[in-house]
C-alpha positions as CSV (number, residue, x, y, z in Angstrom):
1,X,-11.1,-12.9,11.7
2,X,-12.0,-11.9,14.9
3,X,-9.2,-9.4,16.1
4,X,-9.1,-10.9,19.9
5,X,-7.6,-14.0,18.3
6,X,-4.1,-12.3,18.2
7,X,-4.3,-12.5,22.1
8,X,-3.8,-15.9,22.2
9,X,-1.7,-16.3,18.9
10,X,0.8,-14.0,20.9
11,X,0.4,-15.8,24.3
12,X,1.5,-19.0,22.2
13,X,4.7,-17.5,20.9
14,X,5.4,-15.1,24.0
15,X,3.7,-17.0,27.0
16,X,5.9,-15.8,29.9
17,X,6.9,-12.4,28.5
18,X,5.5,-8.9,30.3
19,X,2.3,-8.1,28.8
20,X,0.6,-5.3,30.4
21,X,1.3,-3.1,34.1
22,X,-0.4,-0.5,35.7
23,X,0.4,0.9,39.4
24,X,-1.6,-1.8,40.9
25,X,-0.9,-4.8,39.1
26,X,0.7,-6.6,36.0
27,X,-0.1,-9.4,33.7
28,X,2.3,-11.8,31.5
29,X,0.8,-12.9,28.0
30,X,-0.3,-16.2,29.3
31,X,-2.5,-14.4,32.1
32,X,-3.5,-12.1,29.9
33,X,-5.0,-14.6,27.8
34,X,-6.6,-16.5,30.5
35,X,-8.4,-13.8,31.7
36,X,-9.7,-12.5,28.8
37,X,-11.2,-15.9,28.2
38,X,-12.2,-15.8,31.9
39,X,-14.0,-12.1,31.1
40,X,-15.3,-13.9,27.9
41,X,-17.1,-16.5,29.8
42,X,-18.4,-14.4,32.6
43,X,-20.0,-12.1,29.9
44,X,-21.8,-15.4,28.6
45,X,-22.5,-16.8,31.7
46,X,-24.4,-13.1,32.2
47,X,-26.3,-13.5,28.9
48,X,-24.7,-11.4,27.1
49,X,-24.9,-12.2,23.2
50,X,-22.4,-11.7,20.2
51,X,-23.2,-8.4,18.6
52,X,-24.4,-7.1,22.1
53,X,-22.1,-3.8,23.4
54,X,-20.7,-3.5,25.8
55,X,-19.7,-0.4,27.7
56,X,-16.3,0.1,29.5
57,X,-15.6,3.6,31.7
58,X,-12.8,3.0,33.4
59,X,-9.0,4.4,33.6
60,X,-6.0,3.5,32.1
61,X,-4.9,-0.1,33.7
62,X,-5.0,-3.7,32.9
63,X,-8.9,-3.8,33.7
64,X,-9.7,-2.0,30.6
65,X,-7.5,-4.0,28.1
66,X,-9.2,-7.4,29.5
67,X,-12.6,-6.4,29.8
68,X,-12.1,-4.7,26.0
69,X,-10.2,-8.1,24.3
70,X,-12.7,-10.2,27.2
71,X,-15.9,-8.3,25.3
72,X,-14.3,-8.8,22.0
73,X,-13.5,-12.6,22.9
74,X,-17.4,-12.9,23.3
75,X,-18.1,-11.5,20.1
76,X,-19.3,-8.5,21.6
77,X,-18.9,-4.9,20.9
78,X,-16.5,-2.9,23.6
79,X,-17.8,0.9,23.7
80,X,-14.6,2.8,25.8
81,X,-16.6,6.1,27.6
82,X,-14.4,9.0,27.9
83,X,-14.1,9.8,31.9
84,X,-14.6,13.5,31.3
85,X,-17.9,13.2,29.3
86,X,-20.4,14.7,31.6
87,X,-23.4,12.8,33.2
88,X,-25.8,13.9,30.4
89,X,-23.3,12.5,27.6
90,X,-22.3,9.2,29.6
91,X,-26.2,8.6,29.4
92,X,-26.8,9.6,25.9
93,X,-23.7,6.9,24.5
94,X,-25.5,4.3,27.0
95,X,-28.9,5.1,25.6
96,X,-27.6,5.3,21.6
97,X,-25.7,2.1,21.9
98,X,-28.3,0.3,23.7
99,X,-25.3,-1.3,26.0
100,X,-26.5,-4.4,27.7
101,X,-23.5,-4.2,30.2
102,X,-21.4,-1.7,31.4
103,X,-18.1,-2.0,33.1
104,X,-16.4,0.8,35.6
105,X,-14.5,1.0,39.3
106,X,-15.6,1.9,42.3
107,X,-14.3,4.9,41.9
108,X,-16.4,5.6,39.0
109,X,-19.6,4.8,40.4
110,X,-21.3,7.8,41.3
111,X,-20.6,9.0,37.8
112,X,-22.6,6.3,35.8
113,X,-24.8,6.2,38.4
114,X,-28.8,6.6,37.8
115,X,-28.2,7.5,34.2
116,X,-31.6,6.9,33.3
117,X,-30.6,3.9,30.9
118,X,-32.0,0.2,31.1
119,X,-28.2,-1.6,31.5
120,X,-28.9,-4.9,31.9
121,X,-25.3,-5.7,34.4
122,X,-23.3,-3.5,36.1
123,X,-19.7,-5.2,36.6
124,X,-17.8,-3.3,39.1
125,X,-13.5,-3.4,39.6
126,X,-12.7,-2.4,43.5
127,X,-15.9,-1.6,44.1
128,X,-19.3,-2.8,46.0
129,X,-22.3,-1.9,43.5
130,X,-23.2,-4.9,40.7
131,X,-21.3,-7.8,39.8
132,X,-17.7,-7.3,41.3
133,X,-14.9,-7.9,38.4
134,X,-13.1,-10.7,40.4
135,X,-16.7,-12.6,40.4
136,X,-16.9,-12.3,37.1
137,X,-13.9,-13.8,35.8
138,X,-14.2,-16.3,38.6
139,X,-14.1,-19.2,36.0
140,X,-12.0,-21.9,34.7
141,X,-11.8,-22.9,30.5
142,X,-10.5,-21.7,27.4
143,X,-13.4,-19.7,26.0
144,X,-13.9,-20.0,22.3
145,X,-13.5,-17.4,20.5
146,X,-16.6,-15.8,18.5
147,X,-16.1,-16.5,15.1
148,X,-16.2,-12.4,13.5
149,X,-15.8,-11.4,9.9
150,X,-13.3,-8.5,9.0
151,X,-15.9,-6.5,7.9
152,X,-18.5,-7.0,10.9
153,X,-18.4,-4.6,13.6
154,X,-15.0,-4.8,16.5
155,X,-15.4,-1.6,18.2
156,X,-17.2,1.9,18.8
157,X,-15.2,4.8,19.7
158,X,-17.1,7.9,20.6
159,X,-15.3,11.3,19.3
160,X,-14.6,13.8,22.1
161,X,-18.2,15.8,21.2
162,X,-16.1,19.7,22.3
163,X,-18.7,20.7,19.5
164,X,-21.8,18.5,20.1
165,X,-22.7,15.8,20.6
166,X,-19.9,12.7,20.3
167,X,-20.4,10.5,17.5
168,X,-20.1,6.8,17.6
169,X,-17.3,5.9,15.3
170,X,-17.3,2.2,13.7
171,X,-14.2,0.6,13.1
172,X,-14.5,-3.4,11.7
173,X,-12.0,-6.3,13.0
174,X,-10.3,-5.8,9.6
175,X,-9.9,-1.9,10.4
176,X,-8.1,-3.0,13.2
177,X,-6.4,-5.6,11.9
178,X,-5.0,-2.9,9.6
179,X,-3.9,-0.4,11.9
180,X,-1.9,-2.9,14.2
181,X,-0.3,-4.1,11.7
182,X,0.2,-0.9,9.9
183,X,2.5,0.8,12.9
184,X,3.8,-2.5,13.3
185,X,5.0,-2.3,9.7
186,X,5.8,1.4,10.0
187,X,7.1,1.3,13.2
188,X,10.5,-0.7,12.8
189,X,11.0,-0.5,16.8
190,X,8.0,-1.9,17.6
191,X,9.3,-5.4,18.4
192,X,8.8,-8.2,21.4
193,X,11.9,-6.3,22.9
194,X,9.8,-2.8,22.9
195,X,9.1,-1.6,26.6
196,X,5.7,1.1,25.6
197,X,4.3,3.3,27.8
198,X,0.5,4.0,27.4
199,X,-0.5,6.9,29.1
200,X,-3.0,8.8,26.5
201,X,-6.3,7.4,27.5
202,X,-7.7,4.4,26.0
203,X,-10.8,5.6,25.5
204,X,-9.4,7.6,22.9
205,X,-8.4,5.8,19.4
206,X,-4.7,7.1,19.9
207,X,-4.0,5.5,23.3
208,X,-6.1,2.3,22.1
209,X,-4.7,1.6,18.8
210,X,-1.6,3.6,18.7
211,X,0.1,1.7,21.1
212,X,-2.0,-1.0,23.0
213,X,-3.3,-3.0,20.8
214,X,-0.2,-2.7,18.4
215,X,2.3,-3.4,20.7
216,X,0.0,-6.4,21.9
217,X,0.6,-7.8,18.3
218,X,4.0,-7.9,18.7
219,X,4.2,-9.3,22.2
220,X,6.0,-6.0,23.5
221,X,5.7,-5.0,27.1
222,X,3.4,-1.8,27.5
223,X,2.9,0.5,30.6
224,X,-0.5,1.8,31.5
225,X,-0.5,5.3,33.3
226,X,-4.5,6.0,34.6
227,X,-3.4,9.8,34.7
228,X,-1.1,11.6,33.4
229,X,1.2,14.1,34.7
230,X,4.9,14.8,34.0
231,X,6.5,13.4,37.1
232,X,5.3,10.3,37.2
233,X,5.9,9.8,33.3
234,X,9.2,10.7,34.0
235,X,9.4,7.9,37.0
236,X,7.7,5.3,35.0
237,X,10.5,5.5,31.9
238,X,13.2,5.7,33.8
239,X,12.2,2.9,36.5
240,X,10.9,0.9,33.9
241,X,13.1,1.3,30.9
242,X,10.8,2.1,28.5
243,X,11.5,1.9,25.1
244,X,9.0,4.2,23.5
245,X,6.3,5.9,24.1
246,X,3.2,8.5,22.8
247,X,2.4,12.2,23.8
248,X,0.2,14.8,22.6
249,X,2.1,17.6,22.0
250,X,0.9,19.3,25.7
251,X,2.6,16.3,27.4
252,X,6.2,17.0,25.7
253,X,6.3,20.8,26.4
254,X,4.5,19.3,30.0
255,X,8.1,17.4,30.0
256,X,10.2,20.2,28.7
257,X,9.3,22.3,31.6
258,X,9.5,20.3,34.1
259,X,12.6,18.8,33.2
260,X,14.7,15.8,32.5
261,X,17.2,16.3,34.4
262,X,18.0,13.3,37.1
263,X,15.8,11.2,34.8
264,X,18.0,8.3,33.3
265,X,15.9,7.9,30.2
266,X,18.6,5.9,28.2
267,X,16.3,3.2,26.9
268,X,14.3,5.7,25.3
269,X,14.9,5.8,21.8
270,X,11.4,7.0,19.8
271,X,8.5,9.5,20.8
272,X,5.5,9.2,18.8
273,X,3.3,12.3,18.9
274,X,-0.2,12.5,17.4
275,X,-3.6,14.1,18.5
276,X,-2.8,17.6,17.1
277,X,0.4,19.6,15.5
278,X,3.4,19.5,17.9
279,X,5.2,23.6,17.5
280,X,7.9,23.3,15.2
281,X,9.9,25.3,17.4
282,X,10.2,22.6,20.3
283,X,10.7,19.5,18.4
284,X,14.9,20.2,18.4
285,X,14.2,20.8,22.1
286,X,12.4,17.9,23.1
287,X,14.5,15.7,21.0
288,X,17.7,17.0,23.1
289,X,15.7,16.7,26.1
290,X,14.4,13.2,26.1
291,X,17.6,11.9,23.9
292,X,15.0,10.4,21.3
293,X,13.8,10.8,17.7
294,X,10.9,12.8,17.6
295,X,7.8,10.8,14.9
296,X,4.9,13.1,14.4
297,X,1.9,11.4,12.7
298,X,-1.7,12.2,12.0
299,X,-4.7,10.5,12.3
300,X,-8.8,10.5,13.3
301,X,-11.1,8.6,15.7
302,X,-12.8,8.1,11.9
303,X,-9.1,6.5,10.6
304,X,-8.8,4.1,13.2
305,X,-6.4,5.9,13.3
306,X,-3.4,5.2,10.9
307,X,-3.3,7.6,8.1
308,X,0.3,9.5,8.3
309,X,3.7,8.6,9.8
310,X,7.1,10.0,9.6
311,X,9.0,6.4,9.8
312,X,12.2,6.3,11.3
313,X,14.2,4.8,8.4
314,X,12.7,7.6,5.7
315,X,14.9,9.8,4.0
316,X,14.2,13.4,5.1
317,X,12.0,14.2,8.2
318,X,10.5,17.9,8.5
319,X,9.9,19.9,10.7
320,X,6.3,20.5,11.0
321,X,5.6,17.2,8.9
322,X,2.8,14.3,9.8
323,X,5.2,12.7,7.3
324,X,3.8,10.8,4.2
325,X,0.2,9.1,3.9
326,X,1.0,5.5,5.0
327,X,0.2,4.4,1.1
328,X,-0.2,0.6,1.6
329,X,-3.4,1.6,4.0
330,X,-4.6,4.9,2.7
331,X,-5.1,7.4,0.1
332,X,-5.7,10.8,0.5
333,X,-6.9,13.8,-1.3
334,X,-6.4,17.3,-0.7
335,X,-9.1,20.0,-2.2
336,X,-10.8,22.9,-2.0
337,X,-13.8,23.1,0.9
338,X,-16.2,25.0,-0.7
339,X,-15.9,23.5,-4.4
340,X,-14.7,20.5,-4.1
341,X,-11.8,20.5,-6.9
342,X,-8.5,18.8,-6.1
343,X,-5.4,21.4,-5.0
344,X,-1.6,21.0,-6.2
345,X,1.2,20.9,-4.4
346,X,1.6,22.9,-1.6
347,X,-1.6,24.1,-2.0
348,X,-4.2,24.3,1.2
349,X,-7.2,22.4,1.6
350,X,-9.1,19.9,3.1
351,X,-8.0,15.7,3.8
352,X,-10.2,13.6,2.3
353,X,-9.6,9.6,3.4
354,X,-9.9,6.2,2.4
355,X,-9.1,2.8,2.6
356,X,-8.1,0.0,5.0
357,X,-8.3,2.1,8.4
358,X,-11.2,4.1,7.6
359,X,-14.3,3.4,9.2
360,X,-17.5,2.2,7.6
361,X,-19.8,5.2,9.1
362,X,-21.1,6.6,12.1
363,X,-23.3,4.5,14.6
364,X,-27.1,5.2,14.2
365,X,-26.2,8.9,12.7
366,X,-27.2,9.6,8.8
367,X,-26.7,12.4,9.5
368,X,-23.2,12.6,10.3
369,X,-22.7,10.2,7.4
370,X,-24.5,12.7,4.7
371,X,-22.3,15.0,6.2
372,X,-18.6,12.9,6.4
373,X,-19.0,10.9,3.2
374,X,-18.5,12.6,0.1
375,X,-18.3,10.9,-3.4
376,X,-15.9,12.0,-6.1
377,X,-15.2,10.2,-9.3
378,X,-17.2,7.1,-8.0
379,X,-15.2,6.6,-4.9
380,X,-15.9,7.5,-1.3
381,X,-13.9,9.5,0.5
382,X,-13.9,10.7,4.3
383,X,-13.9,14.7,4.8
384,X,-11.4,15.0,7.4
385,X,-12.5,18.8,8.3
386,X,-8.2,19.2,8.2
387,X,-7.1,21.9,6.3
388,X,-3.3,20.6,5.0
389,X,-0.8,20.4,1.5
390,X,1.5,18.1,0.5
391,X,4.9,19.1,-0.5
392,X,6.6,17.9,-4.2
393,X,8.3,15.2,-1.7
394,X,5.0,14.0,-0.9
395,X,5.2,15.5,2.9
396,X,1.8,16.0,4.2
397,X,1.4,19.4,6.6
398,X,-1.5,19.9,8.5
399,X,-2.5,23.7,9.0
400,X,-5.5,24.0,11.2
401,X,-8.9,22.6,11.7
402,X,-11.3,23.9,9.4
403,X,-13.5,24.5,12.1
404,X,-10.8,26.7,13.1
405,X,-10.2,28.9,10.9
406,X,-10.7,32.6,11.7
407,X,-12.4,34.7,8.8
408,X,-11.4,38.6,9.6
409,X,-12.5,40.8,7.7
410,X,-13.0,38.7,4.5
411,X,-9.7,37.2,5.1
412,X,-8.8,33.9,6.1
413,X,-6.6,33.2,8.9
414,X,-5.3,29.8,10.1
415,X,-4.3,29.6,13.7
416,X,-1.1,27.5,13.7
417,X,0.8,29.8,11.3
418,X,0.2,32.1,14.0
419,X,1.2,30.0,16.9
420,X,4.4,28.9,14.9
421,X,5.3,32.7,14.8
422,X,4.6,33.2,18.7
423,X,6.3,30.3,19.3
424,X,9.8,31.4,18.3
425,X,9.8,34.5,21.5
426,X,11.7,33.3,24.0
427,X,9.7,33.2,27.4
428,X,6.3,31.7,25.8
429,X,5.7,28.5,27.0
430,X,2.3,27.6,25.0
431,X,0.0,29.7,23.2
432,X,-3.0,29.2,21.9
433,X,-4.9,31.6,18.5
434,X,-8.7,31.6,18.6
435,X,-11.0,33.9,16.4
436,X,-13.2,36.0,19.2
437,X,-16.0,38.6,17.7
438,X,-15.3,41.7,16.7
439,X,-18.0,44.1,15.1
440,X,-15.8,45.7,12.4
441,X,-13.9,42.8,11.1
442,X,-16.8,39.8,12.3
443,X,-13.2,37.9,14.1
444,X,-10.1,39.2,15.1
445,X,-7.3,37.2,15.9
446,X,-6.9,36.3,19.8
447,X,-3.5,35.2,21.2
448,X,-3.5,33.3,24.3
449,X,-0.2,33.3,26.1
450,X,1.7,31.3,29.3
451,X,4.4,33.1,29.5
452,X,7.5,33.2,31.9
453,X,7.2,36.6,33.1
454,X,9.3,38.1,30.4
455,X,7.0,38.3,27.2
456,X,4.9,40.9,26.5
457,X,2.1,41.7,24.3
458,X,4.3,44.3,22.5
459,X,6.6,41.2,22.0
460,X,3.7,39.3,20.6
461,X,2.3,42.0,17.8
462,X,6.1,43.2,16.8
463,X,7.1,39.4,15.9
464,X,3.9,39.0,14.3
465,X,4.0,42.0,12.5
466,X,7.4,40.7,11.2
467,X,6.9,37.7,9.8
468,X,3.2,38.0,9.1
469,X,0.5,39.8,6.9
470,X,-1.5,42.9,9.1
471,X,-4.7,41.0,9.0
472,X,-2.8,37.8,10.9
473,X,-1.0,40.1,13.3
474,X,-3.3,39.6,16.7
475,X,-5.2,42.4,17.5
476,X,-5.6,41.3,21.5
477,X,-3.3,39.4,23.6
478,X,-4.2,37.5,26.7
479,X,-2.0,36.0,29.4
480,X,-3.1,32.9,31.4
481,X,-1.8,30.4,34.0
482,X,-2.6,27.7,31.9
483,X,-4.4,27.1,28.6
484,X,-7.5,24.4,29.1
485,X,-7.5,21.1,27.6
486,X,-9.7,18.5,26.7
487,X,-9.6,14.8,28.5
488,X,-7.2,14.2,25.6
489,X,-5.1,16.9,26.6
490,X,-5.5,18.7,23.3
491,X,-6.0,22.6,23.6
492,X,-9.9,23.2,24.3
493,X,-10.9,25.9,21.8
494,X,-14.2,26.2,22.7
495,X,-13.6,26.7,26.2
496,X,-11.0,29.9,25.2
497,X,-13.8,31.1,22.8
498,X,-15.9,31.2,24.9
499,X,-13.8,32.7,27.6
500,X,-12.3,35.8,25.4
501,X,-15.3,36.1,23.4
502,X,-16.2,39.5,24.0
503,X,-16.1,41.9,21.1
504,X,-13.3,43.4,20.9
């Protein structure tokens, strides 16, 4: 079934509830279903075809959730364009996907601008270039709804590329169908009462499909944020009594230290936090601070991205934890990299996926596939590129990225055990442990601190020496402002590589 149908199956039993807000403007259920039909028909009326794709690069706001379930409504194929991609990438996803229309903001149009791409239509929101949104969805009519298998093509999510170039990442009306109603299922307080705030970009699978299209499921009200920063987060929760919302883990120490205080963020009761391992060391704080519980979860653009959850109503939660593979969607294996054999418990390796949420394969890229797609006892199974264990309770922990990993002197050496350590001085505010070159030892380990004035690198080598083997202790320490992140707002690790990359 096509997955836009759950639009208007939630307008029926939620009509005049809140469905979406940003800054500029807000949308009940029944609106929202109206103009998706409305962005539907306009998309027809343009020639646009089921199958066809259809590109969106614009911010977090209402525009992108109708033109996505609009596109989706036609039977075509939204393609979400991270804003940060430079001109050269924005060209190549246009080019790869052959989009036939491509839909942006004024403020956005110099960027797509002249990308040497045949696009067909150019529908612009606030803007003077193309076909203006508002003359699009000019129309009156239900649209019908494109009739669309589970297993025929919903969406294509591009993968943020900090290595190379992105991939296009296929996920199926039945992978989606699966991971709304997987958090739904996992997520107890995701209900028509939740008030969600969406402020991870919707380009990305976590802001898409963590909390927008799940919470539209549900009928839940859900905030849009086009940019984040802590401030206005703040403002937005407390003016808006929101319920529940999703960080990476650089938005909540963003939080921390800018602080709660004045803030009345009493509706708040659950934080979910995904994209890459939140520090151990500041999930007690942020849980004091925000007057939440703290759920820390794993998934891929590749995953859809449900994989692993910590629930609310489970036992035990740890510290550290992406909680337990969500079993009624997924399996998972854990194994060696380099041979391939399965690990025990609490041994490290890689995450291998599949089932319900994982994607079919990569668009127009067999290469990528040989390289993602692995077979073992007759069954494929996704390499995550993850190195993580599983407890005896069946906690999964994720250690690092492969990619990662820093090999010193022969030795292997994952970054977050090292971060954990650093983490417990008092005065660091983030850190960040990248392999640089080094002739004797190929890598040495390279801290990256913001501190508060009071840590020192002496600090830094004695705790490490402490708790950790030599060949983990770091062997240079750098102080910064601020550590760079992606447009995701996960730690850039190519950019610090490439910035303390000197031999040492």
């Amino acid at each position: 079934m096509n997955f836009a149908n759950h639009v208007d199956i939630t307008a029926r039993n939620h009509g005049g509830a809140l469905a979406v807000a940003d800054p500029a403007r807000e949308l009940t259920y029944t609106e929202l279903s109206r103009e998706t039909d409305a962005v539907a028909s306009g998309l027809a009326e343009l020639g646009v075809d089921p199958g066809d794709r259809v590109a969106l690069f614009l911010p977090n706001g209402v525009t992108f959730l109708t033109a996505y379930f609009g596109a989706m409504k036609r039977g075509a194929v939204p393609v979400p364009i991270n804003l940060r991609f430079d001109p050269e990438t924005i060209g190549f996803v246009l080019r790869s996907t052959g989009a036939s229309v491509l839909v942006t903001s004024g403020r956005f149009e110099d960027a797509v601008a002249d990308r040497d791409v045949d696009i067909e239509h150019l529908v612009v929101a606030d803007g003077d270039a193309g076909t203006g949104y508002d003359e699009l969805v000019d129309t009156e009519g239900r649209a019908d709804v494109c009739e669309r298998r589970s297993n025929e093509l919903a969406e294509l999510l591009f993968t943020s590329g900090t290595t190379g170039r992105p991939k296009g990442v296929k996920h199926t009306h039945g992978n989606l169908a699966a991971n709304g109603w997987g958090y739904v299922r996992y997520f107890e307080f995701y209900s028509a009462e939740t008030v969600g705030l969406t402020v991870v970009p919707l380009f990305h699978a976590a802001g898409l499909n963590v909390t927008a299209t799940p919470l539209v499921l549900v009928g839940a009200e859900n905030h849009f944020l086009p940019a984040w920063d802590a401030e206005t987060g703040l403002e937005t929760m407390a003016g808006r009594g929101v319920t529940t919302a999703m960080f990476v883990p650089t938005m909540v120490i963003d939080l921390l230290e800018f602080g709660t205080e004045g803030y009345d963020l009493s509706a708040l009761s659950h934080v979910i936090v995904g994209g890459s391992p939140m520090p151990k060391e500041r999930i007690e704080a942020a849980e004091e601070a925000l007057g939440v519980t703290l759920l820390e979860g794993y998934g891929m653009t590749e995953t859809t991205p449900a994989a692993a959850v910590n629930r609310p109503d489970q036992d035990v939660r740890k510290a550290g934890s992406i909680g337990p593979p969500m079993r009624d969607l997924v399996d998972v294996r854990i194994e060696d990299p380099e041979t391939g054999r399965a690990v025990g418990v609490d041994e490290k390796g890689e995450l291998l996926w599949r089932g319900d949420t994982v994607t079919p394969g990569y668009w127009n890229d067999p290469e990528a596939n040989a390289e993602s797609f692995v077979d073992r006892e007759g069954e494929t199974w996704l390499r995550s590129g993850d190195i993580g264990r599983m407890d005896e309770d069946g906690h999964l922990f994720v250690e690092d990225r492969l990619d990662d990993m820093i090999v010193t002197g022969g030795e292997n050496v994952y970054p977050r055990e090292v971060e954990d350590v650093v983490y417990e001085l008092d005065g660091v505010v983030e850190v960040s442990v990248v392999g640089t070159p080094q002739e004797r030892l190929g890598e040495q380990v390279t801290a990256v601190v913001v501190g508060d004035g009071t840590v020192t690198a002496s600090d830094v080598e004695s705790i490490c020496r402490d708790r950790l083997a030599d060949y983990k202790v770091p062997r240079s320490v750098e102080f910064v402002e601020s550590i760079p992140k992606t447009s995701t707002r996960k730690v850039d690790k190519v950019a610090l590589r490439e910035r303390f990359g000197g031999d040492g």
